[in-house]
N, C-alpha and C positions, 0 to 999 in steps of 0.2 A: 504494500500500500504506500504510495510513493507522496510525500506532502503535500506537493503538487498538484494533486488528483481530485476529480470529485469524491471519490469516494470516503477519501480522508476529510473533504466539508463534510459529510454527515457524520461520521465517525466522530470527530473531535468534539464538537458540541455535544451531540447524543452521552459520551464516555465523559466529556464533564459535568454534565447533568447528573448522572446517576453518581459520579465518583462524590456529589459535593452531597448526594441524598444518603451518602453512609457515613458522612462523617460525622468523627462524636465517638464513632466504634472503629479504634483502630485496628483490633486484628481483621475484621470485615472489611474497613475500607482497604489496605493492604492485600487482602486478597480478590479485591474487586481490581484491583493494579495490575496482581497477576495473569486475573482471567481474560483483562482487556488488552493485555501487552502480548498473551498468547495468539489471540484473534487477530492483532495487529501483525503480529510477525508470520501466522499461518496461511495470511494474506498470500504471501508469495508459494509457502506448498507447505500444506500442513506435515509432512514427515520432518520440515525443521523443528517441529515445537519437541521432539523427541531429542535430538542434539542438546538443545538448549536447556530441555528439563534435565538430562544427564548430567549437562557440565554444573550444572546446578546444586544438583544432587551430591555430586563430587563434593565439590570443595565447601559445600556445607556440612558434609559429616566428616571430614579431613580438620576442619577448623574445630569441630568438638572436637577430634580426637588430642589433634596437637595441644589444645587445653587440657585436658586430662592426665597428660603421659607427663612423667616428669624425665625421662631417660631422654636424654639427651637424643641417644642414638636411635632410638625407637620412635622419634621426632622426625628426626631425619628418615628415615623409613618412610613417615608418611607422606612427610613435604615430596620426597622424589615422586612417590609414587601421582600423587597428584598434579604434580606437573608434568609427569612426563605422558601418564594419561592425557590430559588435557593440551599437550603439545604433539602427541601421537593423532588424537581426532584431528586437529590442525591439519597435522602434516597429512593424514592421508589424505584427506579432502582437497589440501591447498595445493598439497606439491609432488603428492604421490607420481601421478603423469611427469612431471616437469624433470625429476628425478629419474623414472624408467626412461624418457627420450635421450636424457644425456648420458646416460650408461648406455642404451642403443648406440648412439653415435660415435662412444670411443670402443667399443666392441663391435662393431660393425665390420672394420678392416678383419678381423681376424676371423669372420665369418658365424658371429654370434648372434643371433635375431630375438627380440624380447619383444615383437608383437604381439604374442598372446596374452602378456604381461599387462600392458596397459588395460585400463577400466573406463568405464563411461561413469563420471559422478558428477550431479550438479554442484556447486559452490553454493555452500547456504549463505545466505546475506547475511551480513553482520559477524561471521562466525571468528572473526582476528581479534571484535571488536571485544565482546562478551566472554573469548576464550583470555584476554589479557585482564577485562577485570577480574574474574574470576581467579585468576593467577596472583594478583596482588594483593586480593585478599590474605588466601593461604598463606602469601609470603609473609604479611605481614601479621597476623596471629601467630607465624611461628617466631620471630622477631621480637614480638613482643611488644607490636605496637598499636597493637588494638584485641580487646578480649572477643574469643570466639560467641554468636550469638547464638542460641537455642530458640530463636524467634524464627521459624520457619517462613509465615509468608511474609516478615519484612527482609527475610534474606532471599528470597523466592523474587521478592519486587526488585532489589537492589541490583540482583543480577539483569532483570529482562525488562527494566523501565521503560514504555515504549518509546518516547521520544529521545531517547540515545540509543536506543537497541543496536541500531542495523550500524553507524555512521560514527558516535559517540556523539560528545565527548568520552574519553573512558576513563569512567570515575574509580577515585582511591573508597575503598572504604571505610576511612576515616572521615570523610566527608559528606559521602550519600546515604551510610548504610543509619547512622544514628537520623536522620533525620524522616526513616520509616517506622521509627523505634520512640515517635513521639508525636503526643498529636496534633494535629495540622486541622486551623482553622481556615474559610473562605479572608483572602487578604484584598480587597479590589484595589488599591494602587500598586500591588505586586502583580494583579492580574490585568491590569492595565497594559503596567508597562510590559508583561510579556505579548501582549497583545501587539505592542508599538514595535516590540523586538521580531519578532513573526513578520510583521508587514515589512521590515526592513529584509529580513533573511528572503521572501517569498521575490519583494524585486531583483537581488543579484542571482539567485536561482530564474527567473522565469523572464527576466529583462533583459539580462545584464549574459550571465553563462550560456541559458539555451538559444541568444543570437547571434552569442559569439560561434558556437558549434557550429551554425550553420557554415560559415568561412573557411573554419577550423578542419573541419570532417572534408570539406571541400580540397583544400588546400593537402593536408599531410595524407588522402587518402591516392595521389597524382602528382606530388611532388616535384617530378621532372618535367610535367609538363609548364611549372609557374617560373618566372623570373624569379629572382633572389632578393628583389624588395616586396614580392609576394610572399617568401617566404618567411619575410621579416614579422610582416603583417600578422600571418597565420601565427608565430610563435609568441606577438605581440598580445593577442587574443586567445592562446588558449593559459598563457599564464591568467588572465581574469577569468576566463573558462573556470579554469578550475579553482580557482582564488572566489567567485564567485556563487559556484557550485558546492563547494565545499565549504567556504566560512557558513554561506547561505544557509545548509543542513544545519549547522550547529546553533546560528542566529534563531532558528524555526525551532529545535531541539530545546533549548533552553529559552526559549519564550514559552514555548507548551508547556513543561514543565513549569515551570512559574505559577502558570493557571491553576497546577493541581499542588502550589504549595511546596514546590522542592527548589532548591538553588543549584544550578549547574556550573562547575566552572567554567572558566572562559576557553575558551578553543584558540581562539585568533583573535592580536594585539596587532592591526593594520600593518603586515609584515612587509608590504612593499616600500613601507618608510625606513626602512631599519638601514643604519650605515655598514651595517659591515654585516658577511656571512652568519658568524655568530650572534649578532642580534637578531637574525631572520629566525634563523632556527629557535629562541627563547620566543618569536613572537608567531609561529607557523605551526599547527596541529601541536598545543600548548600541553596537552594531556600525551600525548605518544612521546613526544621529545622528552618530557620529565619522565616518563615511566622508562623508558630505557636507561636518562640517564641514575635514574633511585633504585634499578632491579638488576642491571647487565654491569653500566659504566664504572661507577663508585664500587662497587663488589670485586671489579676486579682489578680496581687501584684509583681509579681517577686519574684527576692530573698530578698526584703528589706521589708519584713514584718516577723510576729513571724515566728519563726522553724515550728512547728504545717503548719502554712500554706506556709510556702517553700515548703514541704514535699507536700503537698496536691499539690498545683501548679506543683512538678515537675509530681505526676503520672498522674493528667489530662493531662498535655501535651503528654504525653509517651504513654498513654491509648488510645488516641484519635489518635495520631499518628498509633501504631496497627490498631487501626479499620479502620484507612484512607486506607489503605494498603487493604482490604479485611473482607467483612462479614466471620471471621473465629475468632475461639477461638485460634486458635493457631498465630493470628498475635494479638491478643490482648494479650494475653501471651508474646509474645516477647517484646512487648512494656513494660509490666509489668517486665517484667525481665530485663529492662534497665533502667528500673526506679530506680532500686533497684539498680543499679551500680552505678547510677548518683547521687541517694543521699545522699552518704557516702562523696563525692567528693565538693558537694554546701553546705554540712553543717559543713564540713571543712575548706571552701575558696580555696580550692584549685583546683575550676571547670575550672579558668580562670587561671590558671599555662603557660598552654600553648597556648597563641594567635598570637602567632608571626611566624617566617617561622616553615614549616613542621621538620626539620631539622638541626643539625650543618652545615657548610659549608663544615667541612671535609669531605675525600673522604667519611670514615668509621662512623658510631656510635661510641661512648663510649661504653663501657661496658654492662655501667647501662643502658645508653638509648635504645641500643642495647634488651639487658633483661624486658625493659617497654614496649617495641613496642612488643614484645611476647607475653607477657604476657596480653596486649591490645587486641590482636588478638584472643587466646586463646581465652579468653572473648565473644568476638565477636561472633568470631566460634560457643560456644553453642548455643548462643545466633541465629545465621543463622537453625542451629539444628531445633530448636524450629518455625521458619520463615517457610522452608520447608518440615518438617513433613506434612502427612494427617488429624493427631488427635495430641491431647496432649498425648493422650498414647502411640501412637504409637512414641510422640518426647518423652517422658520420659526413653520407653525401648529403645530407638536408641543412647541415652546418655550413659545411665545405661551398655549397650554392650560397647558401645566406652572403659569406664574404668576398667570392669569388665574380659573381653573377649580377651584377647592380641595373637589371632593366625589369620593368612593371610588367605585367603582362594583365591586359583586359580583364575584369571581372565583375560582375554585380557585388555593390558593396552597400547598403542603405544608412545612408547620414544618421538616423535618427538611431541606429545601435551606436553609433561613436558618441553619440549625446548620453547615452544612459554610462557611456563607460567614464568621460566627463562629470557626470555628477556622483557616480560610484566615487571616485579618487574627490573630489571636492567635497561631496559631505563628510567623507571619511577622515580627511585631513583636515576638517574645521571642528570634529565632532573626533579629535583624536585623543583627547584625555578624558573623555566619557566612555563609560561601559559599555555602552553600542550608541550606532548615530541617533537613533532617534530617541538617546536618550537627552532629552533638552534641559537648562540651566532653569533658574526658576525666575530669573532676569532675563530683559532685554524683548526683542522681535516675539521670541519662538514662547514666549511668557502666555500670549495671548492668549486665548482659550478659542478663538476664530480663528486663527494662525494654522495653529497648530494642527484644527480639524481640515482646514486648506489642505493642506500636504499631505495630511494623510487620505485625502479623498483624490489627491492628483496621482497619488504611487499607487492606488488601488487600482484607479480607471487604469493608469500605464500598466501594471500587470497583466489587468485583462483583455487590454486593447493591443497591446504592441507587444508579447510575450512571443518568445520563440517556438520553434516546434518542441512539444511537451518531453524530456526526455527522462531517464534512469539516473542517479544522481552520482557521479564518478566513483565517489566512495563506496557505493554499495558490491562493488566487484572487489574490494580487498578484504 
């Protein structure tokens, strides 16, 4: 059931109706969360609610256990077994094929065939997303840093909340999990503003992402056929593709939620402002990046061990992040190719430069920061190159044209998508030390209470009236 959809307008009001006609009764309302986050996610094939109830299952009697056991070693017993279960579902679903091809390939010469080997298996949606929080939990009741719950369906909800289900954010459960674990009154300026948050996430998803597609699918699925400032274009727009596609789910994700009373963290800190690689990444899928660096990076030294294994620790993280992303060489390349940005920056000291706001306060950049933030992008940009290619070859000569090939070549382009990407980046950079853009000051213009319903009745018409063709939301394939 895709946010986007009719079928999610009936669904969402319908599920907040009844979700606010149980409250009062938390274990009911809780498991009215569950029943409805089932139906939301069996949307797509009811044999995933069976995955998801498993991983569920898992690391909620894994968490009693590691509460109970005082043996160190019979702790560890359990933590493996639970991780590797729920890294084993993973793997066979995600990468099981991706695995048998490349063992075909290098046995192939010697006359070894594994085609009866490979399987035909859908990819459940969501299934990276919910198999990683589930993982942090465990890790962290065995750690010690949150006591195991014996609250079945507030740990039942915390796993399968519908509006992070499929996409996230992907919550720590120090954060999500106590806030099913108490009771939750109707808040209407919380439910306001997720209202306001929603209408923001639903333009860069249905304005902004599914017009830029149109270009984008055109362009990278014909490559040799376009000039090389065509190709600029195409890589110009699917960074917002997907910058808008994906903030967009999380802006919607954490509006929804609001409605029914829970606080989401934030996903995305307007990453296209960041000056350097390293700030991109603190401000880029905000929940994935910290959960690698709190569960993989820091575990296995951080940056406070020799150079040699800095180095080694940042491309495990970078590596692994690629492959999280998709059985492809070409997101394990991308990963690889930010590793290599990043570690000029940590063997420097200069990764933590920028942790503080996105931005000066002034209206404008400086110059220089102006010229960083470009240059950041830039960056990036090949780096997206490489992300949405079909092969590494094919991302190699799609580069290689971009620099090479400086002529336009013909194409329908329509003015009024270049306008939506124009106030995508201007309300974003006017509204960049607020929570999300349409969260407004309680001063000035946006004060007014006519104003304010202005804007939000011009972004709604725009959604419906000028929205691109309706698509799948990028994330929901990792």
């Amino acid at each position: 059931m895709l946010f986007n959809s009719f079928a999610f307008l009936l669904y969402l009001p319908l599920t907040f109706l009844l979700y606010w006609c149980v409250s009062g009764k938390l274990r009911r309302q809780n498991c009215f969360v569950v029943v409805a986050s089932y139906v939301f996610y069996g949307w797509w094939d009811r044999r995933f609610v069976v995955l998801i109830a498993f991983a569920t299952l898992l690391s909620y009697l894994s968490g009693i256990l590691l509460d109970r056991l005082g043996n160190k070693r019979h702790r560890r017993i359990v933590l493996s077994v639970s991780v590797v279960v729920n890294l084993a579902v993973l793997g066979v679903f995600k990468y099981y094929n991706f695995f048998v091809e490349n063992l075909q390939a290098l046995l192939s010469p010697l006359g070894v065939r594994l085609d009866d080997v490979t399987v035909s298996l859908i990819l459940p949606v969501g299934i990276s997303f919910y198999t990683f929080q589930a993982l942090s939990y465990s890790i962290d009741v065995y750690r010690g840093r949150i006591k195991a719950t014996r609250d079945a369906p507030a740990f039942f909800a915390f796993i399968s909340f519908f509006p992070q289900l499929v996409a996230g954010p992907i919550e720590r459960a120090t954060n999500l999990l106590p806030q099913f674990m108490k009771p939750r009154k109707f808040d209407y300026p919380m439910a306001a503003e997720g209202c306001r948050q929603i209408l923001w996430g639903l333009f860069k998803k249905m304005a902004v992402a599914d017009n830029c597609a149109v270009v984008v699918n055109q362009v990278f699925a014909d490559y040799e056929s376009f000039g090389g400032l065509n190709l600029w274009l195409a890589a110009i727009l699917f960074a917002f593709q997907i910058y808008g596609d994906f903030s967009g789910y999380s802006d919607i994700a954490i509006g929804t939620a609001k409605l029914f009373g829970i606080r989401l963290m934030r996903n995305f800190n307007i990453p296209y402002f960041s000056r350097d690689v390293a700030e991109f990444w603190r401000r880029w899928h905000i929940s994935l990046t910290t959960w690698f660096r709190d569960y993989i990076y820091i575990p296995l030294g951080g940056s406070r061990c020799r150079r040699g294994r800095v180095v080694r620790n940042t491309f495990v993280i970078f590596l692994v992040s690629g492959l999280w992303h998709g059985a492809e060489w070409t997101f394990v390349a991308w990963g690889a190719y930010h590793a290599m940005l990043f570690v000029p920056l940590i063997l420097s000291g200069r990764n933590r430069k920028y942790t503080g706001t996105p931005a000066p306060t002034s209206i404008f950049p400086a110059m220089g920061e102006s010229l960083m933030m470009a240059q950041t992008f830039l960056l990036v940009l090949i780096g997206w190159v490489i992300f949405r290619a079909d092969t590494l070859t094919d991302a190699f000569h799609f580069i290689a044209r971009m620099f090479t090939d400086m002529h336009f070549t013909p194409m329908s382009i329509k003015e009024r998508n270049i306008l939506w990407l124009v106030i995508l980046i201007g309300v974003e950079w006017v509204q960049r030390h607020r929570s999300h853009a349409f969260d407004f000051p309680e001063t000035g213009l946006m004060s007014y209470r006519g104003v304010r319903w202005t804007v939000y009745y011009v972004f709604v018409f725009v959604c419906l009236v000028f929205c691109g063709t309706q698509g799948s939301f990028i994330y929901f394939q990792f």
